[in-house]
C-alpha positions in Angstrom: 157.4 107.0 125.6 153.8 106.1 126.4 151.6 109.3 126.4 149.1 110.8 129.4 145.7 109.1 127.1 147.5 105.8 126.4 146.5 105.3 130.4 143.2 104.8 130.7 140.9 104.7 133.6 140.5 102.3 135.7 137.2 100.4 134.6 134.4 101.3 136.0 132.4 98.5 138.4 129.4 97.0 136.6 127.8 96.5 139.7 127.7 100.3 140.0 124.5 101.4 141.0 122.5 102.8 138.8 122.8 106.6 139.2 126.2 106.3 139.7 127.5 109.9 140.4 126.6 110.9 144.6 125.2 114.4 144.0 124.1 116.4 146.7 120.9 118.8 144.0 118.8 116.8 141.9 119.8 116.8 138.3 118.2 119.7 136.3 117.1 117.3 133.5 115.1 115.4 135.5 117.9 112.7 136.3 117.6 111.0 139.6 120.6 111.2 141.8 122.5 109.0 144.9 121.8 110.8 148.0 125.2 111.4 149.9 126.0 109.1 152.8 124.5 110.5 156.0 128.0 111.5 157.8 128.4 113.9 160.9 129.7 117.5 159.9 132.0 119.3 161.8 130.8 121.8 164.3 129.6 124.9 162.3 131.2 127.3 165.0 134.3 127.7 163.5 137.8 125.7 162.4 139.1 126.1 165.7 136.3 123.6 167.1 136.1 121.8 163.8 140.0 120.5 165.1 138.5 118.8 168.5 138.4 119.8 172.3 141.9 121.7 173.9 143.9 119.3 175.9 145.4 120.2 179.2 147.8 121.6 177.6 146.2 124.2 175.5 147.3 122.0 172.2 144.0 121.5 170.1 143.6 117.6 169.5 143.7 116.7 165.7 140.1 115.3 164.4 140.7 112.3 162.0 138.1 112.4 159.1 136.9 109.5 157.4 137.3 109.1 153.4 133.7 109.3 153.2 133.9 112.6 155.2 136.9 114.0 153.6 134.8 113.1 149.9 132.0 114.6 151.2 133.7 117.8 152.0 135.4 118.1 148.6 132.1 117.5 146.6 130.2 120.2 148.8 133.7 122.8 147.3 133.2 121.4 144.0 129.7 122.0 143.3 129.7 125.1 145.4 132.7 126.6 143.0 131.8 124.5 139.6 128.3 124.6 139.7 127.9 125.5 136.0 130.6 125.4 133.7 131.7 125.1 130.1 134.2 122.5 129.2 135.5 122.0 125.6 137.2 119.0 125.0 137.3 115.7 122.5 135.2 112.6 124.0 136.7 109.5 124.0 135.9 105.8 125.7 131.8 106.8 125.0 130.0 103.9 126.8 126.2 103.8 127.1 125.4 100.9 130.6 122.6 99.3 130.9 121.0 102.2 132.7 121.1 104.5 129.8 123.4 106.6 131.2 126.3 107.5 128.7 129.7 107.9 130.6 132.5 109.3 128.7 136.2 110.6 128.7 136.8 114.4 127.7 140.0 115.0 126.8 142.7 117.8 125.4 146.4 117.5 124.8 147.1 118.4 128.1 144.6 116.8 130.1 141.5 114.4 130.7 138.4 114.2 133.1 135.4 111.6 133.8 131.9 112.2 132.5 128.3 111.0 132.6 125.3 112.4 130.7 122.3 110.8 132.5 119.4 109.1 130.6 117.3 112.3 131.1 119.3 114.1 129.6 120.7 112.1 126.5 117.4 111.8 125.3 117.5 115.6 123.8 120.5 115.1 122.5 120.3 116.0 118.6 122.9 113.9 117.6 124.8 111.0 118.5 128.1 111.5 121.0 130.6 109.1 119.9 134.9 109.0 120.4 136.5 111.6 118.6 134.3 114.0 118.5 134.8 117.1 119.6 132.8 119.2 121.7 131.1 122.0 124.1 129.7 120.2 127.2 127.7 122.6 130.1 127.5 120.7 133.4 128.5 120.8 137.0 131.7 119.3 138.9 130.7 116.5 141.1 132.8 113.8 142.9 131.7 109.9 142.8 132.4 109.3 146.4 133.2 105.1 146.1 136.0 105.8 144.2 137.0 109.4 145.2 137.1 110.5 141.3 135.6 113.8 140.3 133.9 114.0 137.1 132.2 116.3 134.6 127.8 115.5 135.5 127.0 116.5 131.5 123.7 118.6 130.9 124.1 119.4 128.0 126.3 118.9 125.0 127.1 120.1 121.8 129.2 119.2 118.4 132.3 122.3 118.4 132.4 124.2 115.4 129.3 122.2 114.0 125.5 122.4 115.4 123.8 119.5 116.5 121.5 119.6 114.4 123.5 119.4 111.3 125.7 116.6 112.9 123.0 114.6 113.7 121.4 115.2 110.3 125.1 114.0 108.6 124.9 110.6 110.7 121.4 109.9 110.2 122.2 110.6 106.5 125.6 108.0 106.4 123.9 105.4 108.4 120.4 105.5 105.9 122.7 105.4 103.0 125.0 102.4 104.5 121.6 100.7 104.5 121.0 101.5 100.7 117.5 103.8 101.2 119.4 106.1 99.2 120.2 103.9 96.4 118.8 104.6 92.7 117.6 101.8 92.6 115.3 101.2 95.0 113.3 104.6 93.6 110.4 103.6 91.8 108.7 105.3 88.6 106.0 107.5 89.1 102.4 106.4 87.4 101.7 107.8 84.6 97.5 109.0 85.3 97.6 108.7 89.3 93.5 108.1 90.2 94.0 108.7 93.6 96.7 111.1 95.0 97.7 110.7 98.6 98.5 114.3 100.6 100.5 114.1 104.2 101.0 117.9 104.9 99.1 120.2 107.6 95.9 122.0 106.7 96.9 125.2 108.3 100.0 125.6 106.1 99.7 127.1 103.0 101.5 124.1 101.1 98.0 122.3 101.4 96.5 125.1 99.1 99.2 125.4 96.8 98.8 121.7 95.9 95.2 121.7 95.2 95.2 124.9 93.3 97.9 123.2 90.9 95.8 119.5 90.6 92.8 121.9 90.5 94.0 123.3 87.5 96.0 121.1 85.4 94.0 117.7 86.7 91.0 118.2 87.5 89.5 114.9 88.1 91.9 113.5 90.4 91.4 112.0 93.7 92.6 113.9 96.8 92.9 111.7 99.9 94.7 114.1 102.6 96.0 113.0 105.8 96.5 116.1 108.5 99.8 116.1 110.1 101.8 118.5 112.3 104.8 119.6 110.3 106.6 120.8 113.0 107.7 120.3 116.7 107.2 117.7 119.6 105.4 114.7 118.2 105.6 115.6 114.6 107.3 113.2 112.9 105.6 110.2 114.6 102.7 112.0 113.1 104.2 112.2 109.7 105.3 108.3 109.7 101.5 107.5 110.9 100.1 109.6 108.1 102.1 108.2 105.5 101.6 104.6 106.4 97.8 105.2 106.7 97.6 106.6 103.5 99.9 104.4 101.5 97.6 101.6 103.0 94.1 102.8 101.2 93.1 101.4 98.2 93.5 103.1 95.2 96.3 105.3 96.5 99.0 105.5 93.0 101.0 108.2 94.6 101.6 110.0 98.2 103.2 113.6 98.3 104.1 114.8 102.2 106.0 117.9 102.6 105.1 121.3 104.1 106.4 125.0 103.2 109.7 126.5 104.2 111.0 127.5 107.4 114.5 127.2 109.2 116.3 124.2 110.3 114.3 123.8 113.3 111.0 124.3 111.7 112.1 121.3 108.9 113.6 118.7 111.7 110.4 116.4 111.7 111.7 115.7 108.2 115.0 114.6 108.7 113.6 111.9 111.9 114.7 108.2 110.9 111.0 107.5 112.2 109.7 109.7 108.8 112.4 108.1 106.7 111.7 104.5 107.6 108.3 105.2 106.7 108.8 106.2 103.4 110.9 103.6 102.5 107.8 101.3 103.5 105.7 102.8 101.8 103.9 100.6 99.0 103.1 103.0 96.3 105.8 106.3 95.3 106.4 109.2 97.6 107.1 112.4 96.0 108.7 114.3 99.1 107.8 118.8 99.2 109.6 120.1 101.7 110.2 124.0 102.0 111.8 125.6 99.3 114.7 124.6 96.3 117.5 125.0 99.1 116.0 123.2 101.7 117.0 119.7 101.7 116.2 117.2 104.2 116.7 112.9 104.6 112.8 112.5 103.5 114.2 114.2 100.2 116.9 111.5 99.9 114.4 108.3 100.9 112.4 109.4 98.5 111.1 108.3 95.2 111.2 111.8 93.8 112.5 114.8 95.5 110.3 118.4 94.9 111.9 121.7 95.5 108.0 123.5 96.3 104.9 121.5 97.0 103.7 123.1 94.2 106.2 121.6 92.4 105.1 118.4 93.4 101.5 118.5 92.2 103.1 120.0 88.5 105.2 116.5 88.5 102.3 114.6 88.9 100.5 116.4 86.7 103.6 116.7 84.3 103.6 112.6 84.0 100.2 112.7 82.5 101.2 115.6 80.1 104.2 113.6 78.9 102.0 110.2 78.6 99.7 112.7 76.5 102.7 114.3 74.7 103.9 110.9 73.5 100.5 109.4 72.4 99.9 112.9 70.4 104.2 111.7 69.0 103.0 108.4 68.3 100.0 109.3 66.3 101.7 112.0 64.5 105.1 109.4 63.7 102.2 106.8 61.8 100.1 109.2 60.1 103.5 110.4 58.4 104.7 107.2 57.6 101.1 105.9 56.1 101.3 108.9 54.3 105.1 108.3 52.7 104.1 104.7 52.2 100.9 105.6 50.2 103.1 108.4 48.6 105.6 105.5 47.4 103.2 102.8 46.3 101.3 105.4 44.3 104.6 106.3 42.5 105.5 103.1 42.0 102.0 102.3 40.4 102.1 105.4 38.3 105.7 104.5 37.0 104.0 100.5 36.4 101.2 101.8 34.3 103.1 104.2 31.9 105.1 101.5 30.9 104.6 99.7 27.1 103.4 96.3 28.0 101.0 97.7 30.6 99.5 100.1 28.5 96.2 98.6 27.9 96.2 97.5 31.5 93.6 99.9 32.9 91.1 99.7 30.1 91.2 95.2 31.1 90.6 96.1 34.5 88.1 98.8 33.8 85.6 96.1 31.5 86.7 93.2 34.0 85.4 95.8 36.4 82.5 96.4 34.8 81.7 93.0 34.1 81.8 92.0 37.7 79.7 94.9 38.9 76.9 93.5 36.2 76.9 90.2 37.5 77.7 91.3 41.6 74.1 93.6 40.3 72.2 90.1 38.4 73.2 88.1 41.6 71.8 90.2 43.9 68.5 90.9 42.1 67.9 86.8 41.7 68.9 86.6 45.4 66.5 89.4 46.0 63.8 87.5 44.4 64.5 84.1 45.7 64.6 85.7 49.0 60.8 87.6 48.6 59.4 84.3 47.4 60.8 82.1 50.4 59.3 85.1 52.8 56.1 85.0 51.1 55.6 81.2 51.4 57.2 81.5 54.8 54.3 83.8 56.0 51.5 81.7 54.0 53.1 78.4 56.7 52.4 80.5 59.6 49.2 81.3 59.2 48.1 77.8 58.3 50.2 77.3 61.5 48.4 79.9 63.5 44.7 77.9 63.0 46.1 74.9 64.6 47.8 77.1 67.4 47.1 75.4 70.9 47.3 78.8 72.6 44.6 80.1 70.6 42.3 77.5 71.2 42.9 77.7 74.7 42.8 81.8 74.6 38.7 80.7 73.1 37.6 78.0 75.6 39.3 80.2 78.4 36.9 82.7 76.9 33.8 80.5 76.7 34.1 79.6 80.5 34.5 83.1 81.7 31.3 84.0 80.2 29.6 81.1 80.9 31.2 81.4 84.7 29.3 84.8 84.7 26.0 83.7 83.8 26.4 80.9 86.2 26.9 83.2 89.3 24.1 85.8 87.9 21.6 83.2 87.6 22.6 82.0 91.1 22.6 85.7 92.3 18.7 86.2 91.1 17.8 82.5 92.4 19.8 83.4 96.1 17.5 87.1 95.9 14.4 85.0 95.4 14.9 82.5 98.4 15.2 85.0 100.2 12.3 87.2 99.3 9.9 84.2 99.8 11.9 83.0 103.0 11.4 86.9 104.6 7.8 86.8 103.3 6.9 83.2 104.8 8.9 84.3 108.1 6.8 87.8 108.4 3.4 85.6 107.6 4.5 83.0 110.8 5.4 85.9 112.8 2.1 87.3 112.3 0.4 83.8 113.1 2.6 83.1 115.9 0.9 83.2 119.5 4.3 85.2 120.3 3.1 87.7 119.0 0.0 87.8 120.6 2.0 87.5 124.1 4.3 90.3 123.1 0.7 92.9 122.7 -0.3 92.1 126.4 -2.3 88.9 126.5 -1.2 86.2 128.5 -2.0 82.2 128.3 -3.2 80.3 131.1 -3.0 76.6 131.6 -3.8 74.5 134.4 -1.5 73.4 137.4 -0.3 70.6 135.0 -0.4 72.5 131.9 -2.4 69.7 130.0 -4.9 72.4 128.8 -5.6 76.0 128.4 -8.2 77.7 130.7 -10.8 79.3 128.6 -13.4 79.8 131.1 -14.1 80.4 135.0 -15.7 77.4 135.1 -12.7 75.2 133.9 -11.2 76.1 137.2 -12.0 76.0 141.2 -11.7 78.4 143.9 -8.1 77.1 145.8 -6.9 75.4 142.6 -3.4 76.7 141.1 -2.5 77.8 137.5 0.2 78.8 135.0 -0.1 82.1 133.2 2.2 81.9 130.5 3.7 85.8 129.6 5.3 87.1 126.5 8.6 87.0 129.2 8.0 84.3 132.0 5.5 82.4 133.4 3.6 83.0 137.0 1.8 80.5 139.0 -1.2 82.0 140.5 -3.7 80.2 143.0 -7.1 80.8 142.6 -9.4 83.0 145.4 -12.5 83.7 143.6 -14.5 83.8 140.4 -17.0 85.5 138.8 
C-alpha cells in the first residue's frame, strides 16, 4: 500500500515566472513578489449584496465567481489568519531554479505542504537546506493563484534540535575534508628560524599584543609584517582571505599566523567561512591558525598547517622551532665531543698497553733520538735556508738599484723638471720684456700727445685754412674782405666768410 509522500507533487512549470508565489505584501526580506490579478471585489456593503440584485420574486440571484476570484479570496483569508507562523517539519524534494529561489516539500507523518524561500532570503541562511533534514521554518501562508495550491512563503529557517550555525559548520567541515584540505598530508613543516613572520589578526584585539610581547621576548630579531583585518562580523572573512593572500604573497614571508582572541560562536564565524579556508589552503608558505582559546575550534584550525589553542601560543611555536633547532645543534655537539673523547680515551689505552710490552720496550727511547735527530737537521735546514735566502735578498736589492739609474721614469721625472724651470724663466723674462714695451710705448704715446696739434685745439685755439684748405691762414693779409674760410676746432669745423680786417 503506497504511502501519502510516495505521491508527489505535480511538477512545477519551468516556465513559471520568476517570483512565483502571487502575494498580496511585499516580502519582508526584501524578495520581490507577483502582484495579484486586478479582479473586481464584491460590493463591500454586505453578503446580502455580495449574492447579486433581488429578482421579482424576492429570491437573491447567485453571483458566479471566477477561479481567479474565488483564489483571490482564499489568499486575502490566508494571509489575514497565517500571517506569521511556525511550522516544524522534515524538507524533502529541495530544488534551487534558475531564479535562486529554493522551493521545497515540508513534511510530517501525517501531512505535507509546498514551500519557497526566496533568493533574499536564502542568502542568510547559515547552513545549507537539503532533503531530510529537519526543521523550524517561520513564514506566512500564501496561495499560488495559477495552480490554486497554497504554500508555506519561508522567511526564515532553522536546523531542529541543532543551530544553524553548528550545522552549517558540520557541512562545511564534510565537504572541505571530502576535498582532502584536511588531510596530513598536505600540512607542511614549519621553518625552523622564520626571518619574516606574517600576522593576519586585528590591531584593536588584544591577540595582536600578546603575539609581539612573546616574539618580543623569546625572538627578538624577527620580522613582523602585519596585515589589519576585521575578526568579526559582515565582511570579515573576505577580509581575512585578502589578508592572508596579501601576505603570503610578500617576499620573505617563512610563516603567516591569523587568528584573533576568544569570543562565542558568533564572534568566531568569519573563521569557519569556506572563503578563509580556501585561502589558507592557497597559501604558499605555512599558516599557523590562533583562534580564541584551547576549546574553540574552528575550519581555519583544520585547513591549517598547525593549529594554536592561544595566539600566544602561536608565537611560542614559532619560537619553540628555533629553540628545538638550537636544542639539537647544542645534542649534536655534545654527542661528538663525547665520542672524540672515548675514542682518544681508547687509542691512549691501546698505546699504553703497546708500549709496556717486551719487544717495544726500547721503543720510546728510538723515537725520542730519531726525534731529536730530525729536529737538528729540521733546525741546520732552516738556518742554510735562512742564509741562502738573505744572500739572494741582498743581491736582489744591489739589481734594483743598478736598475733604478737606468729607470725611464726617472729620467723623465728630471727633464719634466728642467722644463718647468726653464718654462718659468721663459714667461718671467717675457713678463719684464712685455712691462718694458709698455713703459716706452706709454712714454712715446704721452711725448706725441704733448706734440700733437690736438692738443693744442683741445686748450682753445682753433686752425684756420682757406676756402680750399690748401694752407693755413697765418695773417690778415693772406685773406680778403668777402673771401670764405675753414676754422678747424678741437670738435668740428666752421666756415666763416670774411667782413673786415684789421
Amino acid at each position: 500500500m503506497s504511502d501519502l509522500f510516495d505521491l508527489p507533487f505535480e511538477d512545477d512549470d519551468p516556465s513559471r515566472p520568476e517570483d512565483a508565489p502571487s502575494v498580496r505584501r511585499p516580502d519582508p526580506a526584501g524578495a520581490a513578489t507577483t502582484p495579484a490579478p486586478s479582479v473586481r471585489r464584491p460590493d463591500p456593503a454586505g453578503p446580502a449584496n455580495a449574492a447579486g440584485p433581488l429578482t421579482s420574486d424576492n429570491r437573491p440571484k447567485t453571483r458566479v465567481l471566477s477561479v481567479t476570484e474565488l483564489n483571490v479570496r482564499i489568499r486575502d483569508l490566508l494571509e489575514a489568519e497565517f500571517f506569521e507562523v511556525w511550522v516544524e517539519g522534515e524538507l524533502s524534494n529541495c530544488r534551487i531554479w534558475n531564479t535562486g529561489h529554493l522551493y521545497f516539500t515540508l513534511k510530517d507523518p501525517g501531512a505535507q505542504m509546498r514551500g519557497v524561500i526566496f533568493r533574499s532570503a536564502l542568502r542568510y541562511l547559515k547552513f545549507k537546506p537539503g532533503d531530510g533534514l529537519r526543521v523550524v521554518a517561520r513564514g506566512r501562508v500564501s496561495v499560488y493563484e495559477p495552480k490554486g495550491e497554497y504554500q508555506l512563503v519561508c522567511e526564515h529557517m532553522e536546523p531542529h534540535g541543532l543551530g544553524a550555525l553548528q550545522l552549517a559548520f558540520d557541512q562545511l567541515k564534510q565537504r572541505l575534508q571530502a576535498e582532502g584540505l584536511f588531510d596530513a598530508g598536505r600540512k607542511r613543516p614549519l621553518p625552523a628560524l622564520p626571518r619574516k613572520i606574517g600576522i593576519v589578526t586585528s590591531l584593536e584585539g588584544a591577540a595582536i599584543r600578546d603575539i609581539i610581547k612573546v616574539l618580543g621576548r623569546r625572538y627578538a630579531n624577527a620580522h613582523l609584517v602585519i596585515r589589519p583585518a576585521r575578526v568579526q562580523g559582515e565582511g570579515a572573512a573576505l577580509d581575512i582571505a585578502r589578508g592572508i593572500t596579501a601576505v603570503a604573497r610578500l617576499s620573505g614571508v617563512d610563516v603567516v599566523i591569523v587568528g584573533r582572541g576568544g569570543g562565542s560562536m558568533e564572534d568566531l564565524w568569519a573563521f569557519n567561512e569556506e572563503i578563509v579556508a580556501r585561502a589558507i589552503a592557497r597559501s604558499r608558505v605555512p599558516v599557523i591558525s590562533a583562534v580564541g582559546h584551547e576549546s574553540d575550534v574552528t575550519i581555519a584550525d583544520f585547513v591549517a598547517d598547525v593549529r594554536a589553542p592561544t595566539p600566544s601560543a602561536a608565537a611560542e611555536i614559532v619560537v619553540a622551532r628555533q629553540d628545538e633547532f638550537r636544542a639539537r645543534i647544542d645534542r649534536l655537539a655534545d654527542r661528538l665531543t663525547a665520542t672524540a673523547r672515548r675514542r682518544i680515551h681508547s687509542l691512549s689505552r691501546t698505546v699504553h698497553i703497546l708500549s709496556g710490552r717486551p719487544a717495544l720496550a726500547g721503543v720510546p727511547g728510538r723515537i725520542a733520538m730519531r726525534g731529536r735527530h730530525a729536529a737538528e737537521l729540521t733546525h741546520a735546514l732552516a738556518r742554510i735556508a735562512r742564509a741562502s735566502l738573505a744572500t739572494r735578498h741582498r743581491h736582489l736589492q744591489h739589481l734594483r738599484r743598478q736598475l733604478e739609474t737606468f729607470d725611464l721614469g726617472r729620467r723623465l721625472g728630471g727633464i719634466r723638471t728642467r722644463l718647468v724651470t726653464a718654462d718659468g724663466r721663459l714667461t718671467a723674462a717675457m713678463t719684464r720684456a712685455l712691462h718694458q714695451s709698455d713703459a716706452r710705448f706709454r712714454s712715446c704715446a704721452n711725448r706725441l700727445d704733448t706734440l700733437s696739434p690736438l692738443a693744442v685745439l683741445g686748450r682753445g685755439y682753433a686752425v684756420c685754412w682757406t676756402a680750399d684748405r690748401t694752407r693755413i691762414v697765418r695773417a690778415s693779409t693772406d685773406v680778403n674782405v668777402g673771401d670764405s674760410v675753414q676754422v678747424t676746432l678741437s670738435s668740428g669745423e666752421l666756415r666763416c666768410d670774411v667782413r673786415s680786417k684789421t
